[in-house]
C-alpha positions in Angstrom: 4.8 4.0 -13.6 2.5 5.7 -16.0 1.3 2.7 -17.5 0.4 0.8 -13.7 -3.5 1.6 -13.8 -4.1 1.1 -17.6 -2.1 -2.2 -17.6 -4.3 -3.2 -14.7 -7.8 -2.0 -15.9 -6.9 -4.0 -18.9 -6.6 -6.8 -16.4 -10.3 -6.3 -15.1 -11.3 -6.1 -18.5 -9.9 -9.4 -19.6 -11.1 -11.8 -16.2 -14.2 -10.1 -15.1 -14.2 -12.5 -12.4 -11.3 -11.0 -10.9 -11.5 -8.7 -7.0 -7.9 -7.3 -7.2 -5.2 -7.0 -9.7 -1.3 -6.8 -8.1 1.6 -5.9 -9.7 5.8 -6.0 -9.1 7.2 -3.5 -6.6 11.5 -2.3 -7.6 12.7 -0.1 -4.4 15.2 2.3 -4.6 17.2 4.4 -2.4 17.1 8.0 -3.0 16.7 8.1 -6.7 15.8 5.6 -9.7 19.5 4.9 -10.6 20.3 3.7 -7.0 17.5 0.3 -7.4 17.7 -1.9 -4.2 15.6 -5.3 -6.0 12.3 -6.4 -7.2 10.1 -7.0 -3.9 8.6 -10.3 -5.1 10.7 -13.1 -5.5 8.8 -15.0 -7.7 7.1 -14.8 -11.1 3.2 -14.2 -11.0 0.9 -16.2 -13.4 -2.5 -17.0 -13.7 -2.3 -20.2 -11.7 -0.4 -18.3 -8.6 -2.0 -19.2 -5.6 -1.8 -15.8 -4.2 -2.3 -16.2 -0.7 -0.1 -19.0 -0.4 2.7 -16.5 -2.1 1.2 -13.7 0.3 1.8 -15.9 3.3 5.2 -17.3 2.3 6.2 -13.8 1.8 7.7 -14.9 -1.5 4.9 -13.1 -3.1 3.9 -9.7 -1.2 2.5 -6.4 -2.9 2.5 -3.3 -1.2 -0.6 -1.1 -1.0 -0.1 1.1 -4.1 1.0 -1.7 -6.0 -2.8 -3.2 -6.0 -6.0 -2.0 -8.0 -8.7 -3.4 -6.2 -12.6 -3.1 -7.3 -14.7 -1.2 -4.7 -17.4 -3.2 -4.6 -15.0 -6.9 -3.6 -14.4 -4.6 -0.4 -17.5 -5.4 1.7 -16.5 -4.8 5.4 -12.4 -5.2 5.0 -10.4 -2.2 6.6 -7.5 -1.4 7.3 -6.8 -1.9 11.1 -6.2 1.3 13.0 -3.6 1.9 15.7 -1.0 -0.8 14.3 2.3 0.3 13.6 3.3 -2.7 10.7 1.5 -5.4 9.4 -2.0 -3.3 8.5 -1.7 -3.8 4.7 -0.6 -7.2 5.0 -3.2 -7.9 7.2 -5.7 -6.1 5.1 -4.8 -8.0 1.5 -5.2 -11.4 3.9 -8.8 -10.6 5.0 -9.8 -9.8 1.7 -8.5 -13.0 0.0 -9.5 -15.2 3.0 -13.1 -13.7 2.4 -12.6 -15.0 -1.3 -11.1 -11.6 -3.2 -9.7 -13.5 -6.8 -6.8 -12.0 -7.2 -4.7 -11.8 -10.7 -1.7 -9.9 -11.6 0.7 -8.3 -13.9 3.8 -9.7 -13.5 6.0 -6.6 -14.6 7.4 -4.2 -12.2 4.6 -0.9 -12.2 5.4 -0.1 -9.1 8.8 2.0 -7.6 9.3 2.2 -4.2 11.3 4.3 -2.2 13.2 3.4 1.0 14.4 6.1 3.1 15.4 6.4 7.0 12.0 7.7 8.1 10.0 4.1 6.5 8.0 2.1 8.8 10.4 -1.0 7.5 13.4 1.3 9.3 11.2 0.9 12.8 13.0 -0.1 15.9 11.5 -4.3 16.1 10.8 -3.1 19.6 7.7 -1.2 18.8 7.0 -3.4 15.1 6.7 -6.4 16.9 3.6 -6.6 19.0 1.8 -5.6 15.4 3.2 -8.1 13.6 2.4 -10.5 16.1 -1.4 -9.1 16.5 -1.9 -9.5 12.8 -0.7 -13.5 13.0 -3.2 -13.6 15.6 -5.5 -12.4 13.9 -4.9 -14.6 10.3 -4.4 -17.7 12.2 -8.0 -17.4 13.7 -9.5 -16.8 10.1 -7.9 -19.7 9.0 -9.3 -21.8 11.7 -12.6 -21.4 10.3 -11.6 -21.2 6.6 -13.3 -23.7 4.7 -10.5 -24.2 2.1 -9.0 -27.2 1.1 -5.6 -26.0 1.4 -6.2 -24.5 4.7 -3.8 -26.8 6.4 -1.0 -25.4 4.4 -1.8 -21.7 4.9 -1.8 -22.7 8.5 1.7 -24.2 8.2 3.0 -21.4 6.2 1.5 -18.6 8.6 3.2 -20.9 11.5 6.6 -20.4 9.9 6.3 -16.9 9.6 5.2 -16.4 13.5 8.0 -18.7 14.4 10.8 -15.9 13.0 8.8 -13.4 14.0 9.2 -15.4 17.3 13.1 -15.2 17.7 13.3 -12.1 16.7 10.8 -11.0 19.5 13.2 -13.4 21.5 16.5 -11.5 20.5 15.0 -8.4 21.3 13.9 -8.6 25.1 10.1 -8.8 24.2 9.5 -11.9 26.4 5.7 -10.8 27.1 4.8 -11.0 23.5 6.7 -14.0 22.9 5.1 -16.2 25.9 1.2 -14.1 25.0 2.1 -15.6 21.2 2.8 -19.4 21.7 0.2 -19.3 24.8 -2.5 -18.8 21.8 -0.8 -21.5 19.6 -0.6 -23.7 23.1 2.5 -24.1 22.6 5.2 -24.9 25.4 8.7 -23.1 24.8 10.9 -25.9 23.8 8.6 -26.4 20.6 9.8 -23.2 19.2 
């Protein structure tokens, strides 16, 4: 919206502190007047924990709906080669690496969601990114010296176990025996 990078600057201006403003995401099919939803399902303030929102998938932002300063990049990229998951896993490394996040909790943000979107993917060729990018968060968390890391864990856990049966449901056996075999899991647990 016109207002998304002055309402976000203003942000910066306000909590210096702060890595990464976020905003709300509306998608719409085809044109404004057909809206689909608010992305986020629940209201941002300044005491959001962000990546607990982020991994509970309550609270996701898509790329363009983030402002982030330059210099709270260091060495985070986005991974190249994955089909999904990059931007999640991108916003993940940079708040696991201690990014402050803050937000404007209006919608600055519309979306559009057409046949041709990477959410539209077949799950047969989505999956073994999403997977790879759990992989990868769960091993950060390992050695994240947080004192909520337990719960991130937990909360990452749940999201691998859906993403789990639906790697189940579609025939991808391979990725579903590689996932819990990192977790050392044995298939009756999930």
């Amino acid at each position: 919206l016109p207002n998304k990078l002055q309402d976000q600057i203003d942000k910066f201006e306000s909590e210096v502190s702060t890595d990464m403003v976020v905003c709300k995401t509306r998608y719409f099919r085809d044109n404004l007047n057909n809206q689909l939803g608010i992305l986020q399902k629940v209201e941002f303030s300044d005491n959001s924990d962000y990546l607990s929102l982020y991994l509970s998938r309550i609270g996701v932002w898509c790329t363009n709906s983030a402002l982030i300063k330059k210099s709270s990049l260091g060495e985070v990229k986005f991974l190249e080669g994955q089909i999904d998951a990059h931007e999640w896993l991108f916003f993940l490394k940079l708040m696991i690496n201690g990014a402050k996040v803050s937000s404007v909790n209006v919608v600055l943000v519309n979306k559009r969601i057409h046949s041709s979107s990477i959410g539209n993917l077949n799950m047969k060729l989505k999956v073994p990114s999403l997977l790879e990018s759990r992989i990868t968060v769960y091993n950060m968390l390992l050695s994240y010296e947080h004192e909520k890391r337990l719960d991130y864990i937990n909360l990452l856990i749940s999201d691998i176990n859906s993403l789990l049966r639906t790697a189940a449901k579609n025939g991808l056996f391979s990725e579903y025996l590689k996932t819990i075999a990192v977790f050392k899991l044995s298939i009756y647990q999930f």
